[in-house]
Each structure stands twice: as C-alpha cells, then as structure tokens.
CHARMM internal coordinates of N, CA and C (Angstrom, degrees):
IC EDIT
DIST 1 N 1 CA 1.4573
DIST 1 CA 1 C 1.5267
ANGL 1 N 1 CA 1 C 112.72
DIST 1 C 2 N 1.3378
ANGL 1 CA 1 C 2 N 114.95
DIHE 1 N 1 CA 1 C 2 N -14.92
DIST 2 N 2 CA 1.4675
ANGL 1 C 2 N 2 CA 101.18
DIHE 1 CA 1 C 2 N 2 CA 162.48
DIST 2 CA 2 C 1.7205
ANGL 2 N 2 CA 2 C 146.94
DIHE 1 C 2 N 2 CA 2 C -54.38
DIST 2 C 3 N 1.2563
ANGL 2 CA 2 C 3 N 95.83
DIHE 2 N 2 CA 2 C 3 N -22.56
DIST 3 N 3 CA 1.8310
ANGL 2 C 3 N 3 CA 98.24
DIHE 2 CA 2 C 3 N 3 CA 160.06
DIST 3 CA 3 C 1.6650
ANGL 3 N 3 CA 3 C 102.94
DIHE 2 C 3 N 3 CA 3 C -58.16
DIST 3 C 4 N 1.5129
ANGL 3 CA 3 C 4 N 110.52
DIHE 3 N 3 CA 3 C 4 N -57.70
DIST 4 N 4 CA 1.1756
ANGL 3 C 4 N 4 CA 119.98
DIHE 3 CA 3 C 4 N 4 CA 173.17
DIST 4 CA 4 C 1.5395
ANGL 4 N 4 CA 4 C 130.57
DIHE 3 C 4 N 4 CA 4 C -5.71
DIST 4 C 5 N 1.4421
ANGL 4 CA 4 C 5 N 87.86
DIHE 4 N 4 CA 4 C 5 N -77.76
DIST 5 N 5 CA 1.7370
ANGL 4 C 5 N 5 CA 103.61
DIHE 4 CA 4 C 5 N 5 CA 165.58
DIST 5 CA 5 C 1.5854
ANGL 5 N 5 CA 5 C 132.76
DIHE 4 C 5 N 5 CA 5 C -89.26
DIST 5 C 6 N 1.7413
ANGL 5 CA 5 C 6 N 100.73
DIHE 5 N 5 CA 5 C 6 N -7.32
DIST 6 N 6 CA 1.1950
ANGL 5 C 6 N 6 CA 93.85
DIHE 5 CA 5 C 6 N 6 CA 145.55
DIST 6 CA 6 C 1.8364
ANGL 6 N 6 CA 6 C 135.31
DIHE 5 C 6 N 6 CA 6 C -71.35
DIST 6 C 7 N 1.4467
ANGL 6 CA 6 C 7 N 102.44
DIHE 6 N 6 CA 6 C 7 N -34.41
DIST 7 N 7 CA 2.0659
ANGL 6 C 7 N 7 CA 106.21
DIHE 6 CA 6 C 7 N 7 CA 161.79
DIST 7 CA 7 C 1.5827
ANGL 7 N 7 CA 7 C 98.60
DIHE 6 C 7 N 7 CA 7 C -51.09
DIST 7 C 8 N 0.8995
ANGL 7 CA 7 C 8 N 119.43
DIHE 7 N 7 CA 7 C 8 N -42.55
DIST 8 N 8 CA 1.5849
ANGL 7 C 8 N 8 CA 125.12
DIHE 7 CA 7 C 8 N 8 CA -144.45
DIST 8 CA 8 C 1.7270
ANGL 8 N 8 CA 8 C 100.15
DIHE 7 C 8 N 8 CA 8 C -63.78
DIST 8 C 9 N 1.2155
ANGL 8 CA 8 C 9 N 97.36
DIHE 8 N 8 CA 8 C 9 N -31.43
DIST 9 N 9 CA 1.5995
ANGL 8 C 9 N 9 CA 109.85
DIHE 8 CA 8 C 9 N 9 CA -153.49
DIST 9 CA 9 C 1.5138
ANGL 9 N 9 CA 9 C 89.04
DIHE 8 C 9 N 9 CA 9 C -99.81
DIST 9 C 10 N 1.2535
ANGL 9 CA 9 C 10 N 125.98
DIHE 9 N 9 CA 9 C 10 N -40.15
DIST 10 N 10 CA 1.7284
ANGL 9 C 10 N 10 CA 125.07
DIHE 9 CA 9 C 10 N 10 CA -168.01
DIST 10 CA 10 C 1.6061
ANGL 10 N 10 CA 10 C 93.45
DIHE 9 C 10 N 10 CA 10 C -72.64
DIST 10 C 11 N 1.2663
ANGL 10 CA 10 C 11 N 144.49
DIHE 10 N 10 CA 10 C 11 N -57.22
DIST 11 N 11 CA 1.3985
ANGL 10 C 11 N 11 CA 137.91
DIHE 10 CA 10 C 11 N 11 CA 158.36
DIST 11 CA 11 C 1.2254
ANGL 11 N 11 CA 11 C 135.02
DIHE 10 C 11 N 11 CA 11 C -34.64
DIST 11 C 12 N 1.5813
ANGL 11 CA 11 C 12 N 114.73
DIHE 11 N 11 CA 11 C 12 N -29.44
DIST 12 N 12 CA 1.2355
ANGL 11 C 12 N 12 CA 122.36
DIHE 11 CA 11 C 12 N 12 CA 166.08
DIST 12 CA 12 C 1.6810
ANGL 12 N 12 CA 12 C 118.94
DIHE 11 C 12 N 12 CA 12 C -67.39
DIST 12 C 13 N 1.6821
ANGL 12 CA 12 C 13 N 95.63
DIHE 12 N 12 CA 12 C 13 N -44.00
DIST 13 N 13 CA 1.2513
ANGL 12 C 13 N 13 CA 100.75
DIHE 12 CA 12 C 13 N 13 CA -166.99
DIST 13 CA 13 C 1.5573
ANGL 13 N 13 CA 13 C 103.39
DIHE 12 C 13 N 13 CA 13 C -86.48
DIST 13 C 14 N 1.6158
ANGL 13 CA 13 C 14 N 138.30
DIHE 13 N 13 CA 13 C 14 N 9.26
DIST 14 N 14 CA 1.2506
ANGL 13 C 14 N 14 CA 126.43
DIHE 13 CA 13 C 14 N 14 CA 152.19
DIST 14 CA 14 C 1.1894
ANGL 14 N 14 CA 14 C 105.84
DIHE 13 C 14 N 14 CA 14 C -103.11
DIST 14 C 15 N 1.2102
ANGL 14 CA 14 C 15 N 123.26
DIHE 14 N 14 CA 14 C 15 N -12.33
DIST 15 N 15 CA 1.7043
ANGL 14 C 15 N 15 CA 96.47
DIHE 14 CA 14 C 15 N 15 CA 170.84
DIST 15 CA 15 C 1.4501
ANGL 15 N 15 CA 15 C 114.13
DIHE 14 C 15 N 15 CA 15 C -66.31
DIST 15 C 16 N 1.8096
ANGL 15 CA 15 C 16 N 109.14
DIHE 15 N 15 CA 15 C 16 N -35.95
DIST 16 N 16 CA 1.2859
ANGL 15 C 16 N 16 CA 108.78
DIHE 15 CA 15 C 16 N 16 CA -176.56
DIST 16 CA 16 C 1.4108
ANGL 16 N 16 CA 16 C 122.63
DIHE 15 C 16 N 16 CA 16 C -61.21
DIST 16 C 17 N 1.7274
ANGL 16 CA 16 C 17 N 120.98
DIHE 16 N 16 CA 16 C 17 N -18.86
DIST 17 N 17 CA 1.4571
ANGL 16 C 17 N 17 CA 117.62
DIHE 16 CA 16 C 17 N 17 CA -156.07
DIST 17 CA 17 C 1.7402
ANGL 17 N 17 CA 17 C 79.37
DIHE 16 C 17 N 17 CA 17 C -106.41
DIST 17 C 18 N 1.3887
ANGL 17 CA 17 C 18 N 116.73
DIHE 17 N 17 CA 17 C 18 N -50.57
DIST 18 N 18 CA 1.5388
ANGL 17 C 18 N 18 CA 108.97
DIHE 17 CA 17 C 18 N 18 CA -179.39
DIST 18 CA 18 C 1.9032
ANGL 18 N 18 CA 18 C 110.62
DIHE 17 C 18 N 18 CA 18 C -22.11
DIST 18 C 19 N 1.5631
ANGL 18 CA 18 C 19 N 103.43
DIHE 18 N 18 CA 18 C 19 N -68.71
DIST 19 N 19 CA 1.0815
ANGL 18 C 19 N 19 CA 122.42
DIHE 18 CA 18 C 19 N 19 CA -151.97
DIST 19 CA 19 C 1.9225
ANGL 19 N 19 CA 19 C 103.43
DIHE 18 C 19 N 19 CA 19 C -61.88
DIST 19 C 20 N 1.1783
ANGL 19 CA 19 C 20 N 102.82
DIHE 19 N 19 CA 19 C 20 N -28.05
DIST 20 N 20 CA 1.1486
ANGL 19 C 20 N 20 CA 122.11
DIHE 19 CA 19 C 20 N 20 CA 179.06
DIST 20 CA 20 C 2.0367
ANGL 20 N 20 CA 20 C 113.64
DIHE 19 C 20 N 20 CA 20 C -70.48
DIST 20 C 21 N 1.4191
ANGL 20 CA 20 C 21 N 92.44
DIHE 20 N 20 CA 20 C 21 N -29.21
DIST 21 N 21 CA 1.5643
ANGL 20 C 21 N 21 CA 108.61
DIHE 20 CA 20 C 21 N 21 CA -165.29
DIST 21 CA 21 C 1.4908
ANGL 21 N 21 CA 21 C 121.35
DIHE 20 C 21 N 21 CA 21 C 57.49
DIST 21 C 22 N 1.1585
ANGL 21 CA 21 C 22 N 108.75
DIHE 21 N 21 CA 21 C 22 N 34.00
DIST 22 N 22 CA 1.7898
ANGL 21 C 22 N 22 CA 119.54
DIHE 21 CA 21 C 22 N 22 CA 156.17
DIST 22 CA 22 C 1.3402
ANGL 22 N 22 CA 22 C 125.74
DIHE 21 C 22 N 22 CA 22 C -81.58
DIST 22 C 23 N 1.4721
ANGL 22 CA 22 C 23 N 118.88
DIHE 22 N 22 CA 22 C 23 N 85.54
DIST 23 N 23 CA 1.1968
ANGL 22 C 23 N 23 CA 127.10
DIHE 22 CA 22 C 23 N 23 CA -169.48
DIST 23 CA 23 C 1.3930
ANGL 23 N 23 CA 23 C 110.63
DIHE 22 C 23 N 23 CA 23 C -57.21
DIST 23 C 24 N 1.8484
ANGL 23 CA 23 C 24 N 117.75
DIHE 23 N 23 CA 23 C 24 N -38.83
DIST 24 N 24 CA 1.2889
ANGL 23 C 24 N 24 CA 114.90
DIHE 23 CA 23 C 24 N 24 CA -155.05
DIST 24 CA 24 C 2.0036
ANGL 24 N 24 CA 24 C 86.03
DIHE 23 C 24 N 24 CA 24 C -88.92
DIST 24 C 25 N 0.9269
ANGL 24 CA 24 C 25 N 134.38
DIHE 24 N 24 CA 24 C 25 N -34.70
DIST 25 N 25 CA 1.5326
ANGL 24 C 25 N 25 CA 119.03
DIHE 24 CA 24 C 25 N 25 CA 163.93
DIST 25 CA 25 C 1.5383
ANGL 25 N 25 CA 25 C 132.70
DIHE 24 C 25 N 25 CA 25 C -38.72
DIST 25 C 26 N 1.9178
ANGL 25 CA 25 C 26 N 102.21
DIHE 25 N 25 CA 25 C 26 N -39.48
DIST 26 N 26 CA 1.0860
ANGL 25 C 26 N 26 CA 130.74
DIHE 25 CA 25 C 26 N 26 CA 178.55
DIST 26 CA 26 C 1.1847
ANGL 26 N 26 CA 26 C 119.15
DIHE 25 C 26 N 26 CA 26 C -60.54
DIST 26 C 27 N 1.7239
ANGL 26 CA 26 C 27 N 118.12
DIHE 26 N 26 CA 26 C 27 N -60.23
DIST 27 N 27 CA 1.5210
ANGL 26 C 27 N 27 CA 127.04
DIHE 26 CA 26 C 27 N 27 CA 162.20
DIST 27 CA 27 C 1.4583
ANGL 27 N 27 CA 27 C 108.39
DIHE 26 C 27 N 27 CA 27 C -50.07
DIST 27 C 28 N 1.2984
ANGL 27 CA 27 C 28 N 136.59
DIHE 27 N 27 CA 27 C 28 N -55.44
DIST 28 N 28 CA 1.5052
ANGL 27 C 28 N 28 CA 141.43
DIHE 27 CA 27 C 28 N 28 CA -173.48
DIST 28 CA 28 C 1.2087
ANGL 28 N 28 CA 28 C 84.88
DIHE 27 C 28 N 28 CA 28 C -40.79
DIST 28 C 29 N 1.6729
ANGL 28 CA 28 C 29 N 152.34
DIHE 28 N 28 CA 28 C 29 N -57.23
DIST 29 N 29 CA 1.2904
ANGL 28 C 29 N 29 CA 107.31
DIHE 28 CA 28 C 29 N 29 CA -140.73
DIST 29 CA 29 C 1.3834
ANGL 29 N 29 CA 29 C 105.24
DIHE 28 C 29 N 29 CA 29 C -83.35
DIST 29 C 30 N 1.6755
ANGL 29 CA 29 C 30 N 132.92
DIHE 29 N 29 CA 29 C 30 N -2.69
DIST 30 N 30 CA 1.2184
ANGL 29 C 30 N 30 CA 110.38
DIHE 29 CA 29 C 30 N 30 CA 173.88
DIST 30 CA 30 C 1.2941
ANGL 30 N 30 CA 30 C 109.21
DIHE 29 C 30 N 30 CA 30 C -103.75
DIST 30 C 31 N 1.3409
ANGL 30 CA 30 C 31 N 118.22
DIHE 30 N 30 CA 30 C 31 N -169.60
DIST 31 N 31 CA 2.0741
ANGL 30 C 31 N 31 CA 126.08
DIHE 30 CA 30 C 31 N 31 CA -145.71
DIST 31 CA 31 C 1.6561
ANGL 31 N 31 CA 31 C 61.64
DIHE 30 C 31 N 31 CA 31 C -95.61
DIST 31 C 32 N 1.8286
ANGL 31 CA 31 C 32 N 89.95
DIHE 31 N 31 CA 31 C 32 N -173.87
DIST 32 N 32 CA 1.1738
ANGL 31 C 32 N 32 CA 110.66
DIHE 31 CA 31 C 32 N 32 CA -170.30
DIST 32 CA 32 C 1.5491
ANGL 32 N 32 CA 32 C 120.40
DIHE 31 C 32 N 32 CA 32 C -57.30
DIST 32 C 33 N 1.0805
ANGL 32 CA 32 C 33 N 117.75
DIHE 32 N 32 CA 32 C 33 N -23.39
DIST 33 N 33 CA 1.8694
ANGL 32 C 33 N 33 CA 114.79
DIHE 32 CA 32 C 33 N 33 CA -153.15
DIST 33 CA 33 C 1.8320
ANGL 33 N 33 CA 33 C 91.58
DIHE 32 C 33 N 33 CA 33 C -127.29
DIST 33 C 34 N 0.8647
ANGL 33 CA 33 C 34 N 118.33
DIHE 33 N 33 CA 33 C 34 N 118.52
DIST 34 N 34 CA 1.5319
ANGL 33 C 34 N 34 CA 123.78
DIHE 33 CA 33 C 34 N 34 CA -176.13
DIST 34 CA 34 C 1.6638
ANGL 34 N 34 CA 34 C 96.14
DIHE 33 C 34 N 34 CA 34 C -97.08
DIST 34 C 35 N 1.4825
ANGL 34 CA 34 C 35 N 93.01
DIHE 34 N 34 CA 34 C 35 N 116.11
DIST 35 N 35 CA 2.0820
ANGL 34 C 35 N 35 CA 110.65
DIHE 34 CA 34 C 35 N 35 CA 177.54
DIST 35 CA 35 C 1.2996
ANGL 35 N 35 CA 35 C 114.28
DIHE 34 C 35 N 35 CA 35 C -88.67
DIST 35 C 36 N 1.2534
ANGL 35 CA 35 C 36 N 123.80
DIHE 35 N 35 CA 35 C 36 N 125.50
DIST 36 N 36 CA 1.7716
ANGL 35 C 36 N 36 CA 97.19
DIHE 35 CA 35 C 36 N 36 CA 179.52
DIST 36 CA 36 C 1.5600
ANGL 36 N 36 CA 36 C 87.40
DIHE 35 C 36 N 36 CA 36 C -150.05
DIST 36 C 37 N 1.8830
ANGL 36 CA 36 C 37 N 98.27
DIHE 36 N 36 CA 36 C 37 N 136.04
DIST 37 N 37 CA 1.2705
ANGL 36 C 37 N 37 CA 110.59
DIHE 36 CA 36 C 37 N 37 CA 174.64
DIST 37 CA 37 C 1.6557
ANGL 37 N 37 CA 37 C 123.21
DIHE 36 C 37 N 37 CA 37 C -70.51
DIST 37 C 38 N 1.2211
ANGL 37 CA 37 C 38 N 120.66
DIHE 37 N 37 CA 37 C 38 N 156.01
DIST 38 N 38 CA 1.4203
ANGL 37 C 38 N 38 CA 124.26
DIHE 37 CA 37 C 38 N 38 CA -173.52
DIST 38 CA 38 C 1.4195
ANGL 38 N 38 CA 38 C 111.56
DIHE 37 C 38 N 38 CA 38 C -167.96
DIST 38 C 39 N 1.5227
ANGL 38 CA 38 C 39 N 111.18
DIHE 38 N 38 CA 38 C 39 N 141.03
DIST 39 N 39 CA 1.5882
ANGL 38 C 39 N 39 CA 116.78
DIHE 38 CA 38 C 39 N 39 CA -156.34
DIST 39 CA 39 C 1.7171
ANGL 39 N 39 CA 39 C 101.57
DIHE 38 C 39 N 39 CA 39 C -60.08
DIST 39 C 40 N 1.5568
ANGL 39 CA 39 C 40 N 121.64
DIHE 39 N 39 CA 39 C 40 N -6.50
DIST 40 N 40 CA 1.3734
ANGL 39 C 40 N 40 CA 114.39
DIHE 39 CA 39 C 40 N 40 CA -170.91
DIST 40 CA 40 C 1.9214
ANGL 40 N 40 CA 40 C 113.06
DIHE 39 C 40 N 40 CA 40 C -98.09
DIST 40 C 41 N 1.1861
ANGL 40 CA 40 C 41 N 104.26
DIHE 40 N 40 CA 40 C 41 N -19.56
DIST 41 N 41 CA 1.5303
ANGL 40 C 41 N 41 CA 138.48
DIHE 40 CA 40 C 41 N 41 CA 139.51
DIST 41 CA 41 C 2.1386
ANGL 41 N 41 CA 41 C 91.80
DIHE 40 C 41 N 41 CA 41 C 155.35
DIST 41 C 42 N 1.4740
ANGL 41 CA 41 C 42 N 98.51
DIHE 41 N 41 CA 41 C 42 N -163.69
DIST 42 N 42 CA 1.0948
ANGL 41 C 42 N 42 CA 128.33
DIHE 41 CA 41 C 42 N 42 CA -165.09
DIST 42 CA 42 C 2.0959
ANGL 42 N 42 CA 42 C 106.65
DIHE 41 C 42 N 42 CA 42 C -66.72
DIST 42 C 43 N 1.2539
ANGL 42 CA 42 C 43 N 92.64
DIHE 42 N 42 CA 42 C 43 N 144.72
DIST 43 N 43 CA 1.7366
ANGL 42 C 43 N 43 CA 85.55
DIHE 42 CA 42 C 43 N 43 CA 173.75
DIST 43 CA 43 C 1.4245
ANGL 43 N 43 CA 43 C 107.08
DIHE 42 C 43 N 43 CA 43 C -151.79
DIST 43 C 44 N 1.4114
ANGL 43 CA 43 C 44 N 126.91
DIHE 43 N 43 CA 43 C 44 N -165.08
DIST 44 N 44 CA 1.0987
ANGL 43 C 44 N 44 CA 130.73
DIHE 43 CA 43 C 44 N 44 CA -157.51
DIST 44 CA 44 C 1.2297
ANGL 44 N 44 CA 44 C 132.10
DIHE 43 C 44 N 44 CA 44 C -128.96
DIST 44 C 45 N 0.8403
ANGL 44 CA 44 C 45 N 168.34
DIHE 44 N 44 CA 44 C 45 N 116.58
DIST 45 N 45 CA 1.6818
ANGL 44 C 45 N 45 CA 144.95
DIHE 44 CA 44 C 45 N 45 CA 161.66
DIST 45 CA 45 C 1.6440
ANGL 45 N 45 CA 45 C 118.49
DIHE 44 C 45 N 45 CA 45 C -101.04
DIST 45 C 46 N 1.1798
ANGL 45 CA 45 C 46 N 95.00
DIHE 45 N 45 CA 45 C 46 N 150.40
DIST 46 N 46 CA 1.7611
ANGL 45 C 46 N 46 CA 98.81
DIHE 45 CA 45 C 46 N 46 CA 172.97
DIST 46 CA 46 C 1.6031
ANGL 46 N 46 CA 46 C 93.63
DIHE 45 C 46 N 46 CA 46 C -78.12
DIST 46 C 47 N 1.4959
ANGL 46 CA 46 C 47 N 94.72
DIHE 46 N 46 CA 46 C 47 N 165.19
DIST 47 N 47 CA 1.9517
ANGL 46 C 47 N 47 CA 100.28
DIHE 46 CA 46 C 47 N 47 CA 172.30
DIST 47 CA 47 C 1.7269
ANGL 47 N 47 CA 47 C 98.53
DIHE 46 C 47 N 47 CA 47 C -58.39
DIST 47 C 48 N 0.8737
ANGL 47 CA 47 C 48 N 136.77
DIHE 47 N 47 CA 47 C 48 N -78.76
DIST 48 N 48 CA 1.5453
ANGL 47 C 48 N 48 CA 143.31
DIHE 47 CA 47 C 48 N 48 CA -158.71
DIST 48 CA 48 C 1.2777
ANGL 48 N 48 CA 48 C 109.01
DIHE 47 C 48 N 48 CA 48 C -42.00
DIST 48 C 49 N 1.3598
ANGL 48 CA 48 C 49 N 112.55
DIHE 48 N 48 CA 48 C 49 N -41.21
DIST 49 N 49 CA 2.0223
ANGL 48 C 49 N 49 CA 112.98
DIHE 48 CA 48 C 49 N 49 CA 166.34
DIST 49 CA 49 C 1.6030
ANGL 49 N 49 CA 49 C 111.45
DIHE 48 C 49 N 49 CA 49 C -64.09
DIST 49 C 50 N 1.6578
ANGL 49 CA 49 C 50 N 106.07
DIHE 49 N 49 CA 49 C 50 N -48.63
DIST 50 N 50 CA 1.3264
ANGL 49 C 50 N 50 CA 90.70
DIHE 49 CA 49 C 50 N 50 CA 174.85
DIST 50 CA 50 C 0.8972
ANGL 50 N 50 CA 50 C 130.03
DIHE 49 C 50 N 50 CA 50 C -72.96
DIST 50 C 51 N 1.4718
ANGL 50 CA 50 C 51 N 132.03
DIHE 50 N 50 CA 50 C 51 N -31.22
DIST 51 N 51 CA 1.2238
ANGL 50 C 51 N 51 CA 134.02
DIHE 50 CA 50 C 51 N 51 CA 170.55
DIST 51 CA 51 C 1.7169
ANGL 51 N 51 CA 51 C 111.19
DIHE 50 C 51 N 51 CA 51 C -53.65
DIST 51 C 52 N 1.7348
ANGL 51 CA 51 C 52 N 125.02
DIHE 51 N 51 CA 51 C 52 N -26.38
DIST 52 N 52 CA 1.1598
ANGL 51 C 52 N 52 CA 105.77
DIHE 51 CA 51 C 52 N 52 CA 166.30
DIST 52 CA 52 C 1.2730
ANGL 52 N 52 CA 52 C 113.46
DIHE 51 C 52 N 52 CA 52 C -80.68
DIST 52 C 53 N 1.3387
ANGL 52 CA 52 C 53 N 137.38
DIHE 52 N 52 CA 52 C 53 N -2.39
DIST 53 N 53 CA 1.3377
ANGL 52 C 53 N 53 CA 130.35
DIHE 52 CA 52 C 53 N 53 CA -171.08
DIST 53 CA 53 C 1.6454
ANGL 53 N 53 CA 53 C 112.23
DIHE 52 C 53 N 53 CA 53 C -99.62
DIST 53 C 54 N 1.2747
ANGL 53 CA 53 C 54 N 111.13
DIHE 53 N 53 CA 53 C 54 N -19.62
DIST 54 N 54 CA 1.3860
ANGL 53 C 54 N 54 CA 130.66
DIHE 53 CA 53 C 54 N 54 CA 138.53
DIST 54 CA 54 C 1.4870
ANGL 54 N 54 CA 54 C 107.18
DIHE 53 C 54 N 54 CA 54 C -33.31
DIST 54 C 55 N 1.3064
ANGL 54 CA 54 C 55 N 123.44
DIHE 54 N 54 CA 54 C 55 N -117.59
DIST 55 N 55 CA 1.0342
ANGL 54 C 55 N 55 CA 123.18
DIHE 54 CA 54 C 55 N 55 CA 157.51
DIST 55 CA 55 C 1.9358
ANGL 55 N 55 CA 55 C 137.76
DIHE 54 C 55 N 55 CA 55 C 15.80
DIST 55 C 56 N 1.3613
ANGL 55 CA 55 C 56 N 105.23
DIHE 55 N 55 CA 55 C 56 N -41.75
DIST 56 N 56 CA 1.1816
ANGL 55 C 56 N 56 CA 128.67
DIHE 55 CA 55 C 56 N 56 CA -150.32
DIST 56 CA 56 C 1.7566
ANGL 56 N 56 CA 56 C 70.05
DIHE 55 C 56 N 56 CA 56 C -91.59
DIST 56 C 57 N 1.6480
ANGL 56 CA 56 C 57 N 101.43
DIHE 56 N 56 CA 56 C 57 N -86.02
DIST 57 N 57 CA 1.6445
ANGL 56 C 57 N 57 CA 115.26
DIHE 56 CA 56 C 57 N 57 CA -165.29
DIST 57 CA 57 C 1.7743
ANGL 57 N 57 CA 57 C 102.87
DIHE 56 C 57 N 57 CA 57 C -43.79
DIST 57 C 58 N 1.4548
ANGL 57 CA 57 C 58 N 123.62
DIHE 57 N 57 CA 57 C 58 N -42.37
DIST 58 N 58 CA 1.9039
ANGL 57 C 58 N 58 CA 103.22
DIHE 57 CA 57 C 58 N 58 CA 162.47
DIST 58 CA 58 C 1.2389
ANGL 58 N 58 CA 58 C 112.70
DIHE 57 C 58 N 58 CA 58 C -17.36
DIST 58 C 59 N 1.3766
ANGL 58 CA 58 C 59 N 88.30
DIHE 58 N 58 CA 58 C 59 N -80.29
DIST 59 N 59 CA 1.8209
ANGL 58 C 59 N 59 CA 114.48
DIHE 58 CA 58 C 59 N 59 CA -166.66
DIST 59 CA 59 C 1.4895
ANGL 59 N 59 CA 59 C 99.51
DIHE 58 C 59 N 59 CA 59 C -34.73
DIST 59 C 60 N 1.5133
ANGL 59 CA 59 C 60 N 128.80
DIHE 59 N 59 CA 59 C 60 N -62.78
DIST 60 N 60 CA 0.8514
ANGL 59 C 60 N 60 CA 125.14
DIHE 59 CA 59 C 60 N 60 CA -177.42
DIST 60 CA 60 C 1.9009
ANGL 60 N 60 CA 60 C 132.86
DIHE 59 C 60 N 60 CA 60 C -33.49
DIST 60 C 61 N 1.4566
ANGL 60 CA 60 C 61 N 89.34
DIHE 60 N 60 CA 60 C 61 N -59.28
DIST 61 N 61 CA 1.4608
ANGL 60 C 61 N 61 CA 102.80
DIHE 60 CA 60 C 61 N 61 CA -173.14
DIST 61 CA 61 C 1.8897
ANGL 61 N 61 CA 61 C 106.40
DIHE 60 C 61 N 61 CA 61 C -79.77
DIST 61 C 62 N 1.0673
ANGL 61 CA 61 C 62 N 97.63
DIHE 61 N 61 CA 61 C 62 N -29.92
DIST 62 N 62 CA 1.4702
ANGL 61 C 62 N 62 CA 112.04
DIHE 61 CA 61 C 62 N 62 CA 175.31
DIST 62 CA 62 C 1.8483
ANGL 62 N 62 CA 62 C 101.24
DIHE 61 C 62 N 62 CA 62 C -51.42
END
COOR INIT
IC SEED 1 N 1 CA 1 C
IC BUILD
C-alpha cells in the first residue's frame, strides 16, 4: 500500500498549494519537465512555462 499513500499525499499536497494559489509550490511538486498527454500526442514544459501555466489555470478557477 505504499504507492497508495504515496498518490494520497501528492493530492493532498496540491489541493493544499492549489487552494492556497502558489503556483511556484504547485510546479515543485513535479520533477523538472512537466509531460502532459494530448489527443495530438504528448508534450512538454520546462518548470518556468509550467509554473506560468500554473498560474494561468489559478486565474482561471479563481
């Protein structure tokens, strides 16, 4: 069950920074290069893009 509570804990800790709206906490929790799937295939970001796209989606839900 330790993968288990390792998800457990990575969800906790973005809801907590989400809710907070700390983007640069937000990016920290992933490694350097943020992967994200998409119907055109997969792409990338450096931390500093994601961390603005972080940012961006706050604003959004905010």
């Amino acid at each position: 069950m330790t993968f288990y509570y390792e998800i457990a804990d990575f969800f906790d800790k973005y809801v907590d920074v989400f809710a907070r709206n700390d983007a640069d906490a937000l990016s920290e929790l992933w490694d350097t290069v943020g992967l994200f799937p998409s119907p055109a295939g997969n792409f990338a970001m450096e931390r500093t893009a994601f961390r603005d796209h972080c940012v961006t989606l706050m604003d959004f839900y905010r």
